[in-house]
N, C-alpha and C positions, 0 to 999 in steps of 0.2 A: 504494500500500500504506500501510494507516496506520500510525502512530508505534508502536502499540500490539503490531503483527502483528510489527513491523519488530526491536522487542526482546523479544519473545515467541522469535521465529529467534535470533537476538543469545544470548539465553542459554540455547540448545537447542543451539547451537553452540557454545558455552565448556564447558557441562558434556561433551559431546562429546569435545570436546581435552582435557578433564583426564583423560578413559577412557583414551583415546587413549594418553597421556602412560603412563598405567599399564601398559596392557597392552604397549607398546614396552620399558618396561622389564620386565618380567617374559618376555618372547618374549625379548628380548637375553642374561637368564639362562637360561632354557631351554636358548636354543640353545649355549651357552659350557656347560653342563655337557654337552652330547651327544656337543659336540667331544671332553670328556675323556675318555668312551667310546667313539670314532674307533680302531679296529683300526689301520687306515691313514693313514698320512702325511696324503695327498693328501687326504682325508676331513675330515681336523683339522684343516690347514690353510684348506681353504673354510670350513670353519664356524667358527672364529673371526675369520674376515675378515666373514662373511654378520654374528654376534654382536655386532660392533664398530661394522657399518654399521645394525644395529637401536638401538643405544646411540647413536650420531649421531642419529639422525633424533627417537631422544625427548628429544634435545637441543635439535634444531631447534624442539620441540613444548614444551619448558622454555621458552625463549626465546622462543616465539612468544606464549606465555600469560602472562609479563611484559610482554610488550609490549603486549599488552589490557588488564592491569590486573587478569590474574585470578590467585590465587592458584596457586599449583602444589603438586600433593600432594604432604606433608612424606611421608608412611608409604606406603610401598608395599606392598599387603597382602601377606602373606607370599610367598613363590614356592614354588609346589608342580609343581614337576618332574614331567610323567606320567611314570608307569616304564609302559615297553611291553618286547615280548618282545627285540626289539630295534632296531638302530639306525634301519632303513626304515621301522619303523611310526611312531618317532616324529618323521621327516623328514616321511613322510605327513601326518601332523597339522600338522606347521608348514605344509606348502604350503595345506594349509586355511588355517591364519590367517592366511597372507600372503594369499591370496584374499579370503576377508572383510576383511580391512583395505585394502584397494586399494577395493573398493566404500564403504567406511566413508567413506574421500574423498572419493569420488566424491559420495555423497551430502550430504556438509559441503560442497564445491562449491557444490552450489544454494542450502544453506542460507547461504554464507556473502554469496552472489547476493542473494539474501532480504533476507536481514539489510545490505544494503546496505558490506558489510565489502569492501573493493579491496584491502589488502595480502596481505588472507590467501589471496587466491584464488591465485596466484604462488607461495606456499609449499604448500598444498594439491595445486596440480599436481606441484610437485616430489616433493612424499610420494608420490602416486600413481603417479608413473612409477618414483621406489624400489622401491614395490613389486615392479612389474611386475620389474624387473632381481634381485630376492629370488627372486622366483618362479620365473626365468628358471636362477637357481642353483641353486636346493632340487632342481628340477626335473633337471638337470644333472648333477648328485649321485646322485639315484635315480635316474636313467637306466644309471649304471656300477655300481650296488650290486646283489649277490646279496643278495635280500629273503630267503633261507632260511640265507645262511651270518653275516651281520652281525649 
């Protein structure tokens, strides 16, 4: 692969993890106000644990984009909360973005392959398999929720 292609990926893959970086913080406040509309205990308590463990990981994604040498976004564009009718519709919609962020990985994986990058693929798996464990929650959550009475 030439030099060319090799940081062509290189920084197809940075702006990537700067998204990345955004949209973990913005899903980590979603999910922390949803909590505060949690009827129940048990409800509240998983989603600010799920909330905390989304704020980790765009930590790990802070820190991984320092340690490339790329800048990290200072402004995180505003957080606009979808209001849904209620709490399962917009559980629904998380398990979508932890869906599409699990593939997001997945495909920086190859890119990061590409682009010839070996530390990042190690953390990359780790985001990935987060996911999965988010997913696994969200999932868990709507499975005990009456979608007509929450």
């Amino acid at each position: 692969m030439s030099l060319f292609s090799r940081q062509n990926h290189r920084q197809q893959l940075l702006a990537s993890l700067q998204k990345n970086y955004c949209a973990q913080v913005l899903l980590a406040k979603q999910i922390k106000t949803q909590a505060e509309t949690a009827r129940y205990r048990c409800f509240k308590d998983g989603l600010l644990a799920l909330a905390n463990a989304e704020t980790k990981q765009a930590e790990i994604i802070q820190e991984l984009l320092k340690n490339l040498g790329v800048t990290v976004p200072k402004e995180i564009p505003a957080c606009h909360v979808e209001q849904s009718q209620n709490l399962f519709q917009a559980l629904s919609r998380d398990l979508e973005l932890e869906r599409e962020n699990f593939w997001q990985y997945h495909e920086q994986l190859h890119e990061a392959e590409a682009a010839d990058i070996g530390g990042l693929i190690q953390t990359l798996n780790q985001l990935r398999e987060q996911e999965l464990e988010h997913r696994k929650t969200l999932f868990y959550l709507l499975q005990r929720m009456n979608p007509y009475q929450i």
